[in-house]
C-alpha positions in Angstrom: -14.3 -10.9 38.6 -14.6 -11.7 35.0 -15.5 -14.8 33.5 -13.9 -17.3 30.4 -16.2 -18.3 27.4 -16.1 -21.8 29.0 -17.7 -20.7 32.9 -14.0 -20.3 34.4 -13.0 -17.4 37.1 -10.4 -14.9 35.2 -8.3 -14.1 38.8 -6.7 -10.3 38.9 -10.2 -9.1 37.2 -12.2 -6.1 38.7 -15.7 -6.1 38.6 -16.2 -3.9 36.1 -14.1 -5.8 33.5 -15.4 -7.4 30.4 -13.4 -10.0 28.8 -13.7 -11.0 24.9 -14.1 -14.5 23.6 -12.1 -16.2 21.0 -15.2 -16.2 19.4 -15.8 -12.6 19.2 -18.6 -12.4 21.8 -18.5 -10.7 25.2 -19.1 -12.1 28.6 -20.6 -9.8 30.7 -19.0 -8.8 34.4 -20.6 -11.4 37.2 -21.4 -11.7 40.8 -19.4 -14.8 42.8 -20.9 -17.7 41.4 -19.9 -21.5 43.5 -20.2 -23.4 39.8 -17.9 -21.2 38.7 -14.2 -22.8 38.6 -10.4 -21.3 38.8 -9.2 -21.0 35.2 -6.4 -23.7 34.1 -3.1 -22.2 32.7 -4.2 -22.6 28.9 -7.1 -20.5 29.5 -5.4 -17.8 31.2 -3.3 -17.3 28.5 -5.6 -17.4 25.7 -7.8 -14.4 28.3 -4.6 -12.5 28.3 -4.4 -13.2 24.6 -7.6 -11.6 24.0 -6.7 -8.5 26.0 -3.9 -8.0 23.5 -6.4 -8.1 20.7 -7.1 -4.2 21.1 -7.8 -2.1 18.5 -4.7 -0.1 17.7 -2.7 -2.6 18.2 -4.1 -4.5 15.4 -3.9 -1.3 12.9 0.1 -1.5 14.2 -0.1 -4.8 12.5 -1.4 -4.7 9.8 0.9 -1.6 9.2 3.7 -3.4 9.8 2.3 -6.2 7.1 2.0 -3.5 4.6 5.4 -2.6 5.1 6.8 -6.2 4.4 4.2 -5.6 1.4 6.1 -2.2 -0.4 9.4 -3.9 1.1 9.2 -7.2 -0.5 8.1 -5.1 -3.8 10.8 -2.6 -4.1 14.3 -5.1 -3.1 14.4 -5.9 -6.5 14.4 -2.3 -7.3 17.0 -2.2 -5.1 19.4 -4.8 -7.3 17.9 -3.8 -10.6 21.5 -3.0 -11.7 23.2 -6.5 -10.5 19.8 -8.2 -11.7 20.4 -6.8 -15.4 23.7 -7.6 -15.6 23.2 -11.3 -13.9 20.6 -12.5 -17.0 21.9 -10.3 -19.4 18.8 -8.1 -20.2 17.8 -4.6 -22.0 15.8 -1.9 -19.9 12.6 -3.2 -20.9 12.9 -6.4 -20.2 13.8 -5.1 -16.5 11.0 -2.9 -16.3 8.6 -5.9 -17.4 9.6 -7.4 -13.9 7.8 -4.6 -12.5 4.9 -4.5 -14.6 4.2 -8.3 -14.8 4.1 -8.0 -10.7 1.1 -4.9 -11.6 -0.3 -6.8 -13.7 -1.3 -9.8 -11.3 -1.5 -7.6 -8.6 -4.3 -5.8 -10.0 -6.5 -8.9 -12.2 -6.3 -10.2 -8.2 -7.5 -7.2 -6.7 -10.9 -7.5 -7.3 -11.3 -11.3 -6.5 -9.9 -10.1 -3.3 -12.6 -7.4 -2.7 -15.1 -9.4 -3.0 -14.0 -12.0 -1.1 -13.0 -9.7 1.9 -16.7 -8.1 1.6 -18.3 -11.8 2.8 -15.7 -14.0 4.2 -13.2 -14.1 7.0 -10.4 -11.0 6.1 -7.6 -11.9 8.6 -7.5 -15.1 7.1 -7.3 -14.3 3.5 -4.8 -11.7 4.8 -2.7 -13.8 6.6 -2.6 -17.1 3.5 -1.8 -14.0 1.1 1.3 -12.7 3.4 2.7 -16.8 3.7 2.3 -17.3 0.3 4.2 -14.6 -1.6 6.8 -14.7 1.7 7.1 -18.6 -0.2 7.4 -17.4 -3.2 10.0 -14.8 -3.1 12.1 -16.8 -1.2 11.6 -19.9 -3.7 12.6 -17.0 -7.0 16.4 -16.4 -4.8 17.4 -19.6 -6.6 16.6 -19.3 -10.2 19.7 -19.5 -12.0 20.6 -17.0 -15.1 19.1 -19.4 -17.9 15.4 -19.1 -16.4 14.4 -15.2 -16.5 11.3 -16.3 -17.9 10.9 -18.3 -14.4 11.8 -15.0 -12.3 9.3 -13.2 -14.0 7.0 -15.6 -13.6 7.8 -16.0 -9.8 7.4 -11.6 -9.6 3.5 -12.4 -10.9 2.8 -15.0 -8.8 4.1 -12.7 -5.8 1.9 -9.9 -6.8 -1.3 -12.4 -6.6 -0.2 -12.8 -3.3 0.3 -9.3 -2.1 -2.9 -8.1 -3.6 -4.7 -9.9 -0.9 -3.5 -8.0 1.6 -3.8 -4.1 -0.1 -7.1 -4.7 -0.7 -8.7 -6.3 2.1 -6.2 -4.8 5.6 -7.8 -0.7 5.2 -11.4 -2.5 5.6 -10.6 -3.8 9.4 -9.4 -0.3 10.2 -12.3 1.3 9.0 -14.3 -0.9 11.2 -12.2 -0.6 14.0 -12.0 3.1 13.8 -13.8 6.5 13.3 -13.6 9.7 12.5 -10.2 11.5 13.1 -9.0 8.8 14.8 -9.5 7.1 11.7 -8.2 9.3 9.5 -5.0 9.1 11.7 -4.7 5.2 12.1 -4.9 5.4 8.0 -2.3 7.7 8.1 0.5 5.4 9.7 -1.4 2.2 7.6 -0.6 4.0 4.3 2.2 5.6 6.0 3.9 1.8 5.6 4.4 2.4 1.7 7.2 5.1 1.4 8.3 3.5 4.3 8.3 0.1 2.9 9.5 0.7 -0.1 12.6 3.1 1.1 13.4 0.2 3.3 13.2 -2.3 0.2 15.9 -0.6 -1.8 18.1 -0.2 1.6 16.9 -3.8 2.9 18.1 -4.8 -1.0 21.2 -3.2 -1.3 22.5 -3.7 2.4 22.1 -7.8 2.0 23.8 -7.7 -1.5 26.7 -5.8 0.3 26.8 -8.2 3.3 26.5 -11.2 1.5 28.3 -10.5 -1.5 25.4 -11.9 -4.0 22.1 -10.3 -4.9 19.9 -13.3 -4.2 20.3 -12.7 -0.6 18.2 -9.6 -1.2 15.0 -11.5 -1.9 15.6 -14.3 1.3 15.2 -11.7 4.5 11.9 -10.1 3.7 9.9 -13.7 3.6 11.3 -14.5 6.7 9.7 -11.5 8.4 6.1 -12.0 6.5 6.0 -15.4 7.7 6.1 -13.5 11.0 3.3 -11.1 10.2 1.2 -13.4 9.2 1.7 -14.8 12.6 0.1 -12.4 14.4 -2.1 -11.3 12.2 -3.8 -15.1 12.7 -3.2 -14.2 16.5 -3.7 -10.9 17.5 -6.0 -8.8 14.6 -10.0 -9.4 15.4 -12.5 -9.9 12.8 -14.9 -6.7 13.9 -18.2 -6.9 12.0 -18.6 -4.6 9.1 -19.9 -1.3 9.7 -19.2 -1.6 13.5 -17.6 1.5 14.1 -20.0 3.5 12.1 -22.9 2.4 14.2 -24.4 0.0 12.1 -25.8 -2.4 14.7 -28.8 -3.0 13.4 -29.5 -6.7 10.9 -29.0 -5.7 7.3 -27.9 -7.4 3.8 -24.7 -7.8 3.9 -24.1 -9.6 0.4 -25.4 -7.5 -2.2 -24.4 -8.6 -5.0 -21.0 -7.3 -7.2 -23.7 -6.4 -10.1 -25.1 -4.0 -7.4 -21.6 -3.1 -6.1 -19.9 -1.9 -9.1 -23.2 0.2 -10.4 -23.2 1.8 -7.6 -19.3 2.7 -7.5 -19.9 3.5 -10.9 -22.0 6.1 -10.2 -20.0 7.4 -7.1 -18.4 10.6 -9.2 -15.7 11.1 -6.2 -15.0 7.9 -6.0 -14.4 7.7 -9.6 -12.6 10.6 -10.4 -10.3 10.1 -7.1 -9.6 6.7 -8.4 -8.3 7.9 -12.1 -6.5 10.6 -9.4 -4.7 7.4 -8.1 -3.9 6.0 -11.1 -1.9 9.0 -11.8 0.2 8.8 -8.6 0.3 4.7 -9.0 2.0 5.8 -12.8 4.5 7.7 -11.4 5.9 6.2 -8.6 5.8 3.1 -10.0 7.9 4.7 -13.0 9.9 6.4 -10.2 10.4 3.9 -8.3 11.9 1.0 -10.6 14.1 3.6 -12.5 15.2 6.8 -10.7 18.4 5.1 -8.9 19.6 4.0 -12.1 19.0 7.2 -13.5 21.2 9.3 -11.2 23.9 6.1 -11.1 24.0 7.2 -14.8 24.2 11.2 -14.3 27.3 9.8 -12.3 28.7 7.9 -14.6 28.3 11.2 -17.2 29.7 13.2 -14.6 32.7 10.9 -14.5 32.1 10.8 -10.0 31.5 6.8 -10.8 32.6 4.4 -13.2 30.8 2.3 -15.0 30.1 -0.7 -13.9 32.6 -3.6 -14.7 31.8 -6.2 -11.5 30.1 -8.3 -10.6 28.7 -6.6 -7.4 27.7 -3.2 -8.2 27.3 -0.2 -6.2 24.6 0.3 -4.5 24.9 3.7 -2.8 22.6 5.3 -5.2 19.8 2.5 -4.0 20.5 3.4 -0.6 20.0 7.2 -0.7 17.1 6.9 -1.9 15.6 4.5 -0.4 16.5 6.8 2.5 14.8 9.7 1.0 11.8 7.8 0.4 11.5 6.5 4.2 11.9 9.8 5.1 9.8 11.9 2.9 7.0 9.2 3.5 7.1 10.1 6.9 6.7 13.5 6.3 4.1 13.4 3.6 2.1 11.8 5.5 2.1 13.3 8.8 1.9 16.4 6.9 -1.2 15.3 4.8 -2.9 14.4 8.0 -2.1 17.8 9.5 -2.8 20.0 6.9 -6.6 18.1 6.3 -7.4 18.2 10.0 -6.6 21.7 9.7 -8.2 22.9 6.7 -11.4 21.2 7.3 -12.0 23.7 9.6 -12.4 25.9 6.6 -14.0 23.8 4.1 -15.5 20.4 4.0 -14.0 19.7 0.7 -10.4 20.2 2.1 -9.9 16.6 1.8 -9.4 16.1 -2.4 -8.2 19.9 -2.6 -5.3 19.2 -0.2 -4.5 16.0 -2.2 -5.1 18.4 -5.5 -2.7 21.0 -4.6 0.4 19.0 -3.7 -0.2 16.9 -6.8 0.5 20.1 -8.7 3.2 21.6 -6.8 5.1 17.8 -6.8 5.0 18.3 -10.7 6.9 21.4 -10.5 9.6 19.8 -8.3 9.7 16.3 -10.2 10.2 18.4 -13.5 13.1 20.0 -12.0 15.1 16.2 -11.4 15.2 16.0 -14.8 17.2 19.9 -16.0 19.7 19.7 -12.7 20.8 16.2 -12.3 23.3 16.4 -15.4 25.3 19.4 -13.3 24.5 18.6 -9.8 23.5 15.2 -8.0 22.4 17.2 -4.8 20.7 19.4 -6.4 18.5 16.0 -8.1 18.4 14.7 -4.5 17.0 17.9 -3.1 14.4 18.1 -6.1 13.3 14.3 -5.6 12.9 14.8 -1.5 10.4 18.1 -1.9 8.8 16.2 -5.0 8.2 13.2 -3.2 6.8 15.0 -0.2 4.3 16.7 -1.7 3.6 13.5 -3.9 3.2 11.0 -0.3 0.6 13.7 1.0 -2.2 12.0 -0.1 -1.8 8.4 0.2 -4.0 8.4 3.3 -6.2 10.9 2.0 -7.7 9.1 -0.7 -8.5 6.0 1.4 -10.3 8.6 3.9 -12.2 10.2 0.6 -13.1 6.7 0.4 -14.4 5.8 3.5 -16.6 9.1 3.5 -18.1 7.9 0.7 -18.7 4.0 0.3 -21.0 2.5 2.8 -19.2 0.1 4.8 -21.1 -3.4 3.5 -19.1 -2.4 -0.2 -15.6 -0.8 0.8 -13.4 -4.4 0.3 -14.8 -3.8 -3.4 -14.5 -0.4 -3.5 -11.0 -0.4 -2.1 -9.8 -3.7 -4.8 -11.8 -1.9 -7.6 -9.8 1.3 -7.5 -6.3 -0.7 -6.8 -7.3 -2.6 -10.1 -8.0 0.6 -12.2 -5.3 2.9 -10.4 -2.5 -0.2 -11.5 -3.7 -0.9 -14.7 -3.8 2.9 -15.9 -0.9 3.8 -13.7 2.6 1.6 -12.7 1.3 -1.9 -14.4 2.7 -0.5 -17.5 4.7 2.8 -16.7 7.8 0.9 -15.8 8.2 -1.0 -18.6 6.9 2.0 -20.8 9.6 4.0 -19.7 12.7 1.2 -20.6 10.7 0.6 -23.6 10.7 4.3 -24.7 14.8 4.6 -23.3 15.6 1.8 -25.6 14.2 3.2 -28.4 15.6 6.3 -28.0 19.1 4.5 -27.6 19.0 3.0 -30.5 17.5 5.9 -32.7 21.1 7.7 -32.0 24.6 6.6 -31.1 25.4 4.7 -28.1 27.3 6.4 -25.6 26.9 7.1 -21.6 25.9 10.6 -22.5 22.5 9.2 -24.4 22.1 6.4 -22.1 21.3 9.2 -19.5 19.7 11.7 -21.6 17.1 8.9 -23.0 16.3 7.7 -19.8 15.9 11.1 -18.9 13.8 12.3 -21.8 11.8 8.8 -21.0 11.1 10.0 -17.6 9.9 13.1 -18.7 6.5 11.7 -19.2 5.8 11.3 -15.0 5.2 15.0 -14.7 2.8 15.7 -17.1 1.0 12.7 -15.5 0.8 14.0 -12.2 -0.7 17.5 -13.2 -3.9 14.9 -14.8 -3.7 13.7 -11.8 -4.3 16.7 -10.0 -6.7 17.7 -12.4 -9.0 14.4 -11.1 -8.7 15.7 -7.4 -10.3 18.9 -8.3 -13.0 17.2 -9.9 -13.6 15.2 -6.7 -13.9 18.4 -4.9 -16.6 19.3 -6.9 -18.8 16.0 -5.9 -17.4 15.5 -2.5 -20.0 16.8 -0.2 -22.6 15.3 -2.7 -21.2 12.0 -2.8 -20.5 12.1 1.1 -24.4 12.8 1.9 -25.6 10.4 -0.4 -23.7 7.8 1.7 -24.7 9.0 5.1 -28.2 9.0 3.9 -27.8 5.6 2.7 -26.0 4.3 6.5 -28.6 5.7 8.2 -31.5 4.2 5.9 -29.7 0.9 6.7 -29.5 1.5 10.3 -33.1 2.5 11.0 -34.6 -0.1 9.1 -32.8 -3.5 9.8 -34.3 -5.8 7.3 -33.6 -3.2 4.4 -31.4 -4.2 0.9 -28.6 -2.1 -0.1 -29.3 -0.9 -2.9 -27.0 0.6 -5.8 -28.3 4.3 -5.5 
């Protein structure tokens, strides 16, 4: 027999059950009790709500939100073609759609973090899923005169998607330890190849259907609406630190001051971070321009025309999109993998694994560029090993993370290195590469030929980018195991002594 919040007999309940309140607390299994009285139907279902509220099915949520997320970012992407010829603009000004969205995105991260570190997260997640679902769906009917508004509507999206990046990893690090952790961050982070493949495929499938590129931005709010939902519903609020065995009382507000000098300090955490920014530069670069790029190798290898309608093709969006849902996949899993199995030989396997495929992606993202004037597969091929090597350490980086922050400061942590990973990676690398294509373009002749090359040549730059970035990941491996004590020490401090401060050493 288990017992309701409110003294009612749960029927169907063995005496060994336990049964959660809505309020987080547990009630204890009891003996037959005559005050006790037979649950009425509302309370039944709210105790068979509760037993829905498990832990990994909450991390399937909050993946599925941060699918939406990448989804909702990457359908305009998906229509950049149709959305340049529709207002009439220049590369640039199509690549500042992009970094305009950064830009919010990452001035709001922060705020976010430090919100999520004292208040209630599912709630900020769940108002910052309904109101960029509002907004995008709102920026479907801006007509061609107002691009200034459409921007505009991109940053105000951004705001509302930072909410969620910053804050969601923090409730699976509570809920989760260990390997099990590592893997339940695996399919969270595993959510943005996936979600943004599916935004360029979700983007160019509704253009097709409908026959008008503004249906692109109206099926993605529709299913956040829905994720925010049940993330109201079905995602607990566990306490910080639970799941590293922090039970006893201890300062959880310490103050951002505190936070931030003691990040500062944090050399893996730093030098991971300016790792992310590197992978945030180029697939943010990737991402808003590549199926453009090979539209145009096309076009120069005279397999597609250029295009004269008002619906253009969008097979180019839907490859890959494709490629990315798939290479995500297997980044990931193969990220996860290879750490598990290479910590068996070194502790430091985490930023070395995340070190070496930077590297090797380099080689392969360098090769796009030299055979996608002969050979479209042969650019396809190049992109999906690239790509695969590049996903590998999504998921590894928030695990380098979580072995190193203290639970009480990760919402910061986590906001802190979104912020400087965006502004020193894709808040400007989109519209750094149009800007650097236009100006090649109009240095030289116009033709199809040098619309290619210069976007090409602009391109260039993501490489070079991503062997700095590899560069950081070794430097993390040198601090790791440093870093990684000096957190434990500092867990355990907190947990033996209950009254103690957290301090910024």
């Amino acid at each position: 027999m288990c017992v309701e919040s409110d003294g009612c007999e749960i029927e169907d309940c063995s005496s060994s059950d336990v049964v959660q309140t809505l309020s987080g607390s547990m009630s204890p299994a009891l003996k037959s009790n005559p005050d006790l009285h037979p649950c009425k139907p509302g309370q039944k279902f709210r105790a068979a709500l509760l037993r829905c509220r498990t832990p990994t099915a909450a991390a399937g949520i909050l993946s599925f939100g941060n699918v939406l997320n990448y989804m909702d970012r990457y359908t305009v992407a998906g229509v950049l073609l149709d959305i340049q010829r529709h207002f009439n603009i220049s590369d640039s000004e199509a690549g500042l759609l992009q970094t305009v969205f950064i830009c919010s995105f990452m001035v709001a991260a922060p705020i976010f973090g430090y919100l999520g570190d004292r208040f209630n997260r599912k709630v900020i997640l769940s108002c910052g899923i309904f109101f960029w679902s509002i907004i995008t769906l709102s920026s479907s009917f801006i007509s061609k005169e107002y691009y200034w508004l459409f921007v505009l509507s991109r940053g105000l999206v951004g705001i509302g998607e930072s909410s969620y990046s910053s804050i969601s990893p923090t409730i699976i690090g509570d809920l989760f330890t260990s390997n099990s952790r590592t893997m339940m961050l695996s399919v969270f982070y595993l959510a943005i190849p996936l979600g943004s493949g599916l935004g360029y495929i979700l983007g160019s499938s509704a253009k097709e259907a409908a026959g008008d590129w503004h249906w692109a931005l109206r099926v993605s709010p529709l299913l956040g609406i829905t994720a925010g939902t049940l993330i109201l519903v079905f995602v607990p609020e566990p306490k910080r630190g639970c799941a590293d065995q922090l039970t006893g009382r201890y300062k959880t507000r310490s103050s951002w001051c505190s936070d931030m000098k003691a990040l500062a300090k944090n050399r893996s955490y730093v030098f991971s971070s300016l790792a992310s920014a590197a992978v945030s530069f180029a697939t943010g670069a990737f991402g808003m321009w590549i199926p453009l790029y090979l539209y145009r190798a096309q076009v120069v290898q005279k397999t597609a025309e250029a295009c004269s309608k008002e619906i253009c093709s969008s097979k180019d969006s839907l490859i890959f999109g494709a490629i990315t849902c798939v290479t995500g996949l297997l980044g990931v899993v193969i990220g996860a993998a290879t750490t598990r199995l290479c910590r068996q030989k070194t502790e430091r396997a985490d930023p070395l694994v995340c070190a070496v495929s930077m590297l090797g992606s380099a080689i392969f993202i360098c090769l796009i560029f030299v055979v996608a004037k002969k050979s479209i597969v042969g650019a396809y091929v190049c992109i999906f090993i690239g790509e695969t090597l590049l996903f590998l350490n999504w998921a590894i980086t928030a695990d380098i993370l979580m072995f190193v922050v203290i639970p009480t400061r990760r919402a910061t942590a986590i906001a802190f290195q979104s912020f400087t990973s965006h502004l020193l990676g894709d808040a400007g690398s989109p519209y750094l590469i149009g800007l650097i294509s236009d100006s090649l373009q109009e240095s030289y002749a116009m033709s199809v030929l040098w619309q290619f090359l210069s976007l090409g040549y602009a391109l260039m730059l993501c490489p070079f980018v991503i062997v700095l970035g590899g560069m950081f990941f070794l430097a993390t491996a040198l601090f790791f195991l440093d870093d990684r004590e000096k957190a434990e020490k500092q867990l355990s401090l907190m947990t033996q002594q209950p009254s103690v401060k957290v301090t910024s050493t």
